[in-house]
N, C-alpha and C positions, 0 to 999 in steps of 0.2 A: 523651361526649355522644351521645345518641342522635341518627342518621338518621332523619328518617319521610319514607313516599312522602306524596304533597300528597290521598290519600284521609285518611290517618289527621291533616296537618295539619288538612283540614275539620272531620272529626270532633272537634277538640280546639278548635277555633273554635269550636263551635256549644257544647260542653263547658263552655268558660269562662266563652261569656255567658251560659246557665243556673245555673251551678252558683256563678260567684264573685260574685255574679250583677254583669253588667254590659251593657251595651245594646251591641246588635252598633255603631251607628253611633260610642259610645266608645272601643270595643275600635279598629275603623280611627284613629279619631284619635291611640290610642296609640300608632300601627303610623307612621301620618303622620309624628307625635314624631320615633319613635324614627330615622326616615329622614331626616327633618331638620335632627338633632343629628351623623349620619354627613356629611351635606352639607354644613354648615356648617364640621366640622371640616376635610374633603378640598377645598372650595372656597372659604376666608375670604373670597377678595375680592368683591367687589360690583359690579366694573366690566363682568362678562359677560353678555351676554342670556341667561336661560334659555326654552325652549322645550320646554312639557310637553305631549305627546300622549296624550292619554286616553280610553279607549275606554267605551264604556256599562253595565262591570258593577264589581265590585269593585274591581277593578286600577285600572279610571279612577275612581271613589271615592276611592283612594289618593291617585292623581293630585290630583284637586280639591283635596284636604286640604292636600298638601302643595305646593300653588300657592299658596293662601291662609297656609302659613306663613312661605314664604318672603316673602311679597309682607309680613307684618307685620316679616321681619326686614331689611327693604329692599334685596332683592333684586329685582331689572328681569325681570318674568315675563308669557309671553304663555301664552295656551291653544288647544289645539286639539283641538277635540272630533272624535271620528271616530264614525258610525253604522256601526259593523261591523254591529250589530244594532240590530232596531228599538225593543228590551226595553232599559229601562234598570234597574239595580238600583233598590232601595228607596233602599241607602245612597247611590248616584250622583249619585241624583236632590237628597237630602239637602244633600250638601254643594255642590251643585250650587247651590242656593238661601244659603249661608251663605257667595258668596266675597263681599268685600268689598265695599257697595256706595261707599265713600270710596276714593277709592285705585283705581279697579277696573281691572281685569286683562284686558288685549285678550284676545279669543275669537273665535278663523274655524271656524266650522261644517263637519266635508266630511264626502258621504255617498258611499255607491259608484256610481262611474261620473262623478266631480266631476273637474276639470282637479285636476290637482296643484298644491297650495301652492309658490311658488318656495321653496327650500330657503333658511336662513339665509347668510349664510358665515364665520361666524364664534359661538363663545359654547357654550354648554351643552343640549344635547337630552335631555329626558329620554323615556324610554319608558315609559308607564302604560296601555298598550293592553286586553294581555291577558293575566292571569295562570295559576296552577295549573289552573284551570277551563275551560280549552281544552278541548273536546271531539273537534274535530274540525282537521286539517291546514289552512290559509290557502291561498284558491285566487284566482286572478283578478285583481279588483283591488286585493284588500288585502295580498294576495302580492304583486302588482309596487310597492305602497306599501311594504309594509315591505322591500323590495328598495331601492326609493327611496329611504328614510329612514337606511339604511347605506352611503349614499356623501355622508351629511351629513359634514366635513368637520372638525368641530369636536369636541367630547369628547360620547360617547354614555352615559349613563345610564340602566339600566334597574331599575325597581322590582319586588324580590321576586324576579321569572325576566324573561329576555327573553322577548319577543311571541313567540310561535312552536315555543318550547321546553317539551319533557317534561323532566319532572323527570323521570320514573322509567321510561323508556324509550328505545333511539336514536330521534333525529330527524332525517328523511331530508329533509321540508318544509324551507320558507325560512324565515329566522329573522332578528331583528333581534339583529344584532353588537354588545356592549354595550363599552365601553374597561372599565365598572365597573357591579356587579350589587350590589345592599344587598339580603338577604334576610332574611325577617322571622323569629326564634328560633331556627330553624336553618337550616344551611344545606344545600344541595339536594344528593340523590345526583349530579344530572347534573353538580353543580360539581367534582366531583370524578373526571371522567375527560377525559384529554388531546382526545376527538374534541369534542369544548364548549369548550375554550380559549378560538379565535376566538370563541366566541354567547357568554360569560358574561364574559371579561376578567378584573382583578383584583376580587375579592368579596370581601366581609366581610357578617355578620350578627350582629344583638343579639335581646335579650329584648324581648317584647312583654307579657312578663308573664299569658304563658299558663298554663293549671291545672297548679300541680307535681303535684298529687297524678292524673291523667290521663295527663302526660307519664309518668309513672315504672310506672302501667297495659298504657301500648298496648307492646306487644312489637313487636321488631325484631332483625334479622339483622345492620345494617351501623350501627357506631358513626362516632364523630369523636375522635381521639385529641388531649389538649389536656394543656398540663401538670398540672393538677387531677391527670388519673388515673396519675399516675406518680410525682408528689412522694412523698409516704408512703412510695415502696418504697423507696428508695436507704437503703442498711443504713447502721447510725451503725456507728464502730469507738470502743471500749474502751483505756482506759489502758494497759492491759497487753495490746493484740491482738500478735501476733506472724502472721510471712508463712503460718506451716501451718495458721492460720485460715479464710484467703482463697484456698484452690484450688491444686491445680495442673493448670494449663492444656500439652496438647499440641497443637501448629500443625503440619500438615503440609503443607509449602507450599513452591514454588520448583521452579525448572530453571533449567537454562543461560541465562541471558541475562531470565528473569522473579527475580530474587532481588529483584528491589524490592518485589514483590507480598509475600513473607514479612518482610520489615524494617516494611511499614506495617502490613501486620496486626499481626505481633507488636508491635510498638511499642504499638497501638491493645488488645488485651488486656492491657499492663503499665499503659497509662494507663487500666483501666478499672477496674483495683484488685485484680487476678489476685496471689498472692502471690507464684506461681512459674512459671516456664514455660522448656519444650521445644520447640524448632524440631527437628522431623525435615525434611531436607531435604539434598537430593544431596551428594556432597562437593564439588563446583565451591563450593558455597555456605559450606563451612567459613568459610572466614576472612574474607567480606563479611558474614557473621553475627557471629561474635565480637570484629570492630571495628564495624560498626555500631550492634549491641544490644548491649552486654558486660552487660546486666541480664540477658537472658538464658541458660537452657544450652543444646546444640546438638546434637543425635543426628546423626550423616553416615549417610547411605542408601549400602548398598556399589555404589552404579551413583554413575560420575561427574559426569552431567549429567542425570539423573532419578529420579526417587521409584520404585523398585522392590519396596521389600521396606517389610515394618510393624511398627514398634519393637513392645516390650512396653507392653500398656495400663493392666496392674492400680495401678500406682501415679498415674494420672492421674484427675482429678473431672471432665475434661469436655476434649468435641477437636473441633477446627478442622477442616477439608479441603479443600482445592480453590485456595487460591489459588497461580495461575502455576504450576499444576499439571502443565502440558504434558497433551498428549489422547495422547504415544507408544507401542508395546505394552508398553513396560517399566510404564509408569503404569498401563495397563490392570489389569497382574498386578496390579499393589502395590492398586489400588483393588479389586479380586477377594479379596486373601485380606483386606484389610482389611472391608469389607459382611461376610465370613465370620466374623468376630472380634468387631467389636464389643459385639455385644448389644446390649441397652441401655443403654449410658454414655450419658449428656449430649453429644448431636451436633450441628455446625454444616456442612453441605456447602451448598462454595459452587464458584462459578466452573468450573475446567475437572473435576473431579470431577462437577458435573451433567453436565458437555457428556459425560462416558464414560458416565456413566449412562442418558441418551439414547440414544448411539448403537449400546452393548452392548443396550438392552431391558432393565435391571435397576430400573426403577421397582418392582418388587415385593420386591427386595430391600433397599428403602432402609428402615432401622427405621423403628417404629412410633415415634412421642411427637420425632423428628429435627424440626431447622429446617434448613429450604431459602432462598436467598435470593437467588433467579434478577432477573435482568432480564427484560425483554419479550420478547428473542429465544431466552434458554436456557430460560423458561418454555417456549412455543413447541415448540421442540425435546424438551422433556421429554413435554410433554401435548397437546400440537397447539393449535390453533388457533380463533377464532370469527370472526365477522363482523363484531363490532363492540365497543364494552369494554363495552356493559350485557353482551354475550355471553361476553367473556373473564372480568368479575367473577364470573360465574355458574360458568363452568367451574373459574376459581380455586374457590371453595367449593366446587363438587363434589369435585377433587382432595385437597384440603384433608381430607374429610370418608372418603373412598374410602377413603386410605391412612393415616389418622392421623398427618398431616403439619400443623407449622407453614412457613405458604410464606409469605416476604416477597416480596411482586412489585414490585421496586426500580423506582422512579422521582419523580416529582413526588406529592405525595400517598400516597407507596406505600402498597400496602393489603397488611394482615398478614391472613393466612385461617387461623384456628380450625380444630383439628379437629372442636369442635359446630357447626361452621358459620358462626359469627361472622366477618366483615370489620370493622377497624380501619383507617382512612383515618388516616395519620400527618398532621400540620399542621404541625410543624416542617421548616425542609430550603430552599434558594433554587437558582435555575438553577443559579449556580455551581458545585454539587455535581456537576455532569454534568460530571465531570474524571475522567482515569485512574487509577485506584486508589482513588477513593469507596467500590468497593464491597469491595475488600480490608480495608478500617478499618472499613467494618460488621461481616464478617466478624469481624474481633479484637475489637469490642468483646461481639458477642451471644458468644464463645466466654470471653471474659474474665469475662462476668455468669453464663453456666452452670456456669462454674468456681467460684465464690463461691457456687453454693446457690441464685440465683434459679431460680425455675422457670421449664419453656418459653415459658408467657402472659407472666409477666412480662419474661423476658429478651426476645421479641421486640417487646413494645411501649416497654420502658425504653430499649432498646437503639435503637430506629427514631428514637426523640424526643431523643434524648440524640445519636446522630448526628448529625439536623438540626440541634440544637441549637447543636451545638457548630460547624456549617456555618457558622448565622447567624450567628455572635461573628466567626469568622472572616471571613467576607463582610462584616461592618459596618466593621472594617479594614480589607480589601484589595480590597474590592467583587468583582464576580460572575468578569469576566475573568482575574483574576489567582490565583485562587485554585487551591490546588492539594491536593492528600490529605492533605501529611503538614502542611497547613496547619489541616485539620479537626481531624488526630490533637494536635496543641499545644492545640487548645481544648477538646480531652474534660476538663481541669479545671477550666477558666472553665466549661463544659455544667453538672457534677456543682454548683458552689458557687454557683449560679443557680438551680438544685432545692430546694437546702439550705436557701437565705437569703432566696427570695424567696416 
């Protein structure tokens, strides 16, 4: 699914009601609908006050619409109109005129420089103030109002984007903190980076039934990764497949006292449908390998408690690197003659292999077409640093495109960066993932998929979704707390028959 910045959603608003053809005031009311079928669902009950603030352009249009349909679906709704400005939309004005006059829906007037509304203490706020179409940062009084309005105490609702907030830029101004943000067709780039948290909440967005054939027109950089674009690929197997079909995968992974890091990865490339695979790894690791995975075979590194030296590769379809790697000078060499060896075999470098990578200066020797699959801090360390994440997304794609790297930048959301430049915002995935060895089981499984013949697009977005995926099975079991790595890696085949069947 595509990202748009809120220029190009305009443009596709103005698009739609031209062209499908439809009157801008029905297009909002669809838009009302479609937020009120989210409301409805997230709020059944009827017992709460809601309290909808709306401001005098579009967004508060919104507002009105869906004050009037809550009030038909009898819900207990009051209004409050704000004069940010003295310009009201066409459509504000509209629905302005159409709320009920049976039944009708208190409304307190405030303008700027009016005493503050007492706050409610209890019941549902929504925010309808100001949408995409912010021009300008909130100063004075309607800054310390929407300052106000986020020490409401009750559940915060905000329509499309919270008051205050760039979709497509950091926001340094004050912002109305939403618990829950409903955005209209898609959802906004700012939902998607950890400094918005607190201003967006938990989000979701539907269709509005904007122009397919316009949407699939305007070009964009940053998509939305959903399962749609990943079902298709999961490869079917044949009556007669056999394991020399399906890869064989080399993991180089472990030291002294990290052997668990190679047991979940590998476990995670055998569950991910790898037909054969090699742990190279110290000889400390011999025998916690071959009782723990007896699926697997085992190369011993001749150093006893580190990765020093580098098996032969020619009989491997694709390899692992980094996990519990240790950063020692023995691992230095071993990660030295290996970047010298490789070529281009199908690469996955993860964990302490970037951290040498970093600290040696060898970002220029890392192959061309390799997945990377850093967290926040060993991105950081690899490629330095921004100011802010519109800044970090940005540098992601630069790096991305510099070195002809696929980088997964691990976290909530994780965004997978293209070497054409593309960002992929993964959607599967819950806090509980933020456990120890998460990322060693991404590891196995993206080495597991390059090992089978996917290619680097596909293995890093099959791979990212099929993670979370298999996170969320595991989380709806044993909820966020409890959760633990090699609880993700038991659910990569509830992930896989979820793709298949559903």
């Amino acid at each position: 699914m595509k990202i748009l910045s809120s220029a190009q959603i305009r443009e596709l608003d103005a698009y739609t009601i031209a062209h499908e053809p439809i009157a801008s005031i029905d297009l909002m009311e669809r838009a009302a609908a479609s937020f009120v079928d989210w409301f409805m669902a997230k709020f059944p009950q009827r017992d709460s006050p809601i309290y909808i603030f709306c401001g005098p352009g579009n967004n508060g249009g919104d507002g009105l619409a869906i004050a009037r349909l809550l009030n038909y679906a009898f819900y207990e709704v009051e209004l409050y109109l704000c004069a940010i400005s003295p310009k009201q939309s066409a459509d504000f004005q509209t629905n302005l005129k159409n709320l009920p006059e049976f039944n009708s829906i208190p409304i307190t007037n405030i303008s700027g420089g009016a005493p503050l509304p007492p706050l409610p203490p209890s019941g549902i706020l929504i925010d309808a103030l100001l949408g995409t179409g912010i021009s300008r940062p909130l100063e004075g009084y309607w800054a310390d109002f929407i300052e106000y309005l986020n020490r409401f105490e009750g559940t915060k609702v905000s329509v499309d984007l919270p008051t205050g907030l760039n979709a497509d830029a950091c926001t340094k101004n004050k912002t109305f903190c939403a618990d829950h943000t409903f955005s209209f067709e898609f959802p906004k780039l700012a939902f998607l980076l950890s400094e918005n948290d607190s201003r967006v909440g938990e989000w979701a967005f539907a269709s509005i039934g904007l122009h397919p054939g316009k949407i699939q027109e305007l070009e964009t950089q940053n998509y939305y990764l959903q399962q749609a674009d990943v079902q298709a690929w999961v490869k079917k197997r044949t009556r007669y497949a056999h394991k020399g079909l399906y890869g064989h995968a080399l993991l180089i992974a472990g030291s002294q006292g990290m052997m668990g890091a190679a047991l979940l990865s590998g476990r995670a490339i055998l569950r991910s449908g790898t037909g054969l695979l090699t742990i190279h790894a110290p000889a400390c690791g011999y025998p916690i390998l071959q009782m723990g995975l007896p699926e697997a075979m085992v190369s011993s590194d001749r150093h006893q408690f580190n990765f020093s030296e580098m098996p032969g590769l020619n009989k491997y379809s694709a390899v692992g690197i980094g996990c519990g790697l240790g950063t020692k000078d023995f691992s230095i060499r071993g990660l030295d003659e290996f970047l010298g060896a490789i070529g281009q075999k199908p690469l996955v470098i993860d964990a302490d292999a970037l951290n040498i990578i970093a600290e040696q200066k060898w970002q220029h020797r890392i192959p061309r077409g390799a997945i990377l699959s850093p967290h926040p801090r060993e991105f950081s360390r690899l490629f330095g640093d921004a100011n802010d994440d519109f800044a970090r997304l940005e540098l992601l794609r630069e790096m991305a495109v510099k070195y002809g790297l696929y980088i997964i930048r691990k976290g909530a959301h994780s965004a997978i960066a293209l070497p054409d430049g593309q960002i992929w915002f993964n959607s599967s995935g819950n806090p509980g993932m933020a456990t120890a060895g998460s990322g060693d089981v991404l590891t196995g499984i993206l080495t597991g998929l390059l090992a089978q013949g996917y290619d680097a697009a596909q293995t890093c977005k099959l791979g990212v979704y099929l993670h979370g995926l298999a996170g969320d099975i595991a989380a709806n079991k044993l909820g966020h707390e409890a959760l633990l790595a090699s609880d993700i890696v038991d659910q990569i085949g509830a992930a896989f028959q979820f793709l298949k069947n559903s």
